[in-house]
C-alpha positions in Angstrom: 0.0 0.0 0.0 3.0 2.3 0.8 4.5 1.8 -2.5 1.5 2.4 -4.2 1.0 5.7 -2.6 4.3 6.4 -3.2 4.0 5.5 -7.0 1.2 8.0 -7.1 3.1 10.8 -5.3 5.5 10.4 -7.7 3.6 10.3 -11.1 1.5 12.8 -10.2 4.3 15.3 -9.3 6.2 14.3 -12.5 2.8 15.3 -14.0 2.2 18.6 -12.6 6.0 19.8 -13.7 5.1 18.5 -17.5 2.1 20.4 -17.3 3.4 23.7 -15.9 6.8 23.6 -19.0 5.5 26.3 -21.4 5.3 24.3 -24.8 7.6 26.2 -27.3 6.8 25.4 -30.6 8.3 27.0 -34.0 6.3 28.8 -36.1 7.0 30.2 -39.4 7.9 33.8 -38.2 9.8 32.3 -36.0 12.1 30.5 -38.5 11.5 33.4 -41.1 13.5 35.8 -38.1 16.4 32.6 -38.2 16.9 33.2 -41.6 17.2 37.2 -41.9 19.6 36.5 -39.1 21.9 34.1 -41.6 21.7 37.4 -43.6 22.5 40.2 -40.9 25.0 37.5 -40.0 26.3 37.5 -44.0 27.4 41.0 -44.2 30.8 39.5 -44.6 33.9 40.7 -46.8 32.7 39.3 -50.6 31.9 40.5 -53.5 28.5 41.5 -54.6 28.0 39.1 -56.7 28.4 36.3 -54.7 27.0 38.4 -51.8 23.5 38.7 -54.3 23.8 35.0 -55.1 23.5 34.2 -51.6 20.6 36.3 -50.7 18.7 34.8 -53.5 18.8 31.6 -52.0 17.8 33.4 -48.2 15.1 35.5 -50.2 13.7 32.1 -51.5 13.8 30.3 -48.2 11.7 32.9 -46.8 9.2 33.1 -48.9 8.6 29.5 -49.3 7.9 30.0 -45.1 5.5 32.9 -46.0 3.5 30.4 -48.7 4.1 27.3 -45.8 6.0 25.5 -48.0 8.3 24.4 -45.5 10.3 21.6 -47.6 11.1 23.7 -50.0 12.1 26.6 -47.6 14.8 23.7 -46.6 16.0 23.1 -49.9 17.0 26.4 -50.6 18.3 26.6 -47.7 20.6 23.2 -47.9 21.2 24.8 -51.8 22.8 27.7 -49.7 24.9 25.4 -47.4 26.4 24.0 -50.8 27.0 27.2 -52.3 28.3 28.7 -48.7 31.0 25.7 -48.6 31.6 26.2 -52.1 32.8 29.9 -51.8 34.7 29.5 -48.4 36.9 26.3 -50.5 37.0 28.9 -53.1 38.4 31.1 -50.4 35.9 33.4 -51.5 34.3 33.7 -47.4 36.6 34.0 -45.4 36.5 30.5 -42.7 36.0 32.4 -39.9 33.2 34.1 -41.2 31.6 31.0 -42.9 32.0 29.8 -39.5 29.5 32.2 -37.8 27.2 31.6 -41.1 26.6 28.3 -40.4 26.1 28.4 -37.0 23.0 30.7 -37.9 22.5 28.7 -41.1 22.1 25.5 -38.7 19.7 27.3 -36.7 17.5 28.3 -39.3 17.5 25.0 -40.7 16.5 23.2 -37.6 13.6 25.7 -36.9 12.2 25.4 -40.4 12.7 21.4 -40.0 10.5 21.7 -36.3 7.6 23.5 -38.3 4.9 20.8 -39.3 
């Protein structure tokens, strides 16, 4: 009888803490904000035309989130993880500042891969 009380004390305590978490879920304007931060984030020392190549692929990813179109939003996104890697073998982007792309680049990605 004493472990069964205990058992309850137990579950039900574990329930009340899963119940009081705010649920955090992603939503598109969430992972839109990720993106333009890959872009703040890309002001880095390239030329313009790679610079407007880039953005193309950024521009695209968000407005494939505005239209909910969230697998596509993560292809041009993955298209601009190729072409980032691309430039920074090219020495094109600097690696330090590739670096701090794809950390925000990763972010963005695994928002836009939460959204359902």
């Amino acid at each position: 009888m004493i472990r069964l009380t205990n058992k309850t004390a137990i579950a039900s305590s574990l329930l009340c803490a899963v119940l009081s978490v705010p649920v955090w879920a992603a939503t598109a304007e969430d992972c839109q904000r990720a993106v333009d931060k890959v872009s703040v984030t890309g002001r880095a020392n390239y030329d313009t035309a790679l610079e407007a190549q880039m953005t193309k692929y950024l521009n695209a990813a968000n407005t494939q989130l505005m239209q909910k179109q969230n697998a596509q939003a993560m292809s041009e996104l993955k298209t601009y993880e190729q072409k980032l890697d691309e430039a920074i073998q090219a020495k094109k982007i600097a690696e330090k500042d590739g670096a701090g792309l794809k950390e925000h680049l990763h972010q963005a990605m695994t928002c836009v891969g939460s959204l359902k």
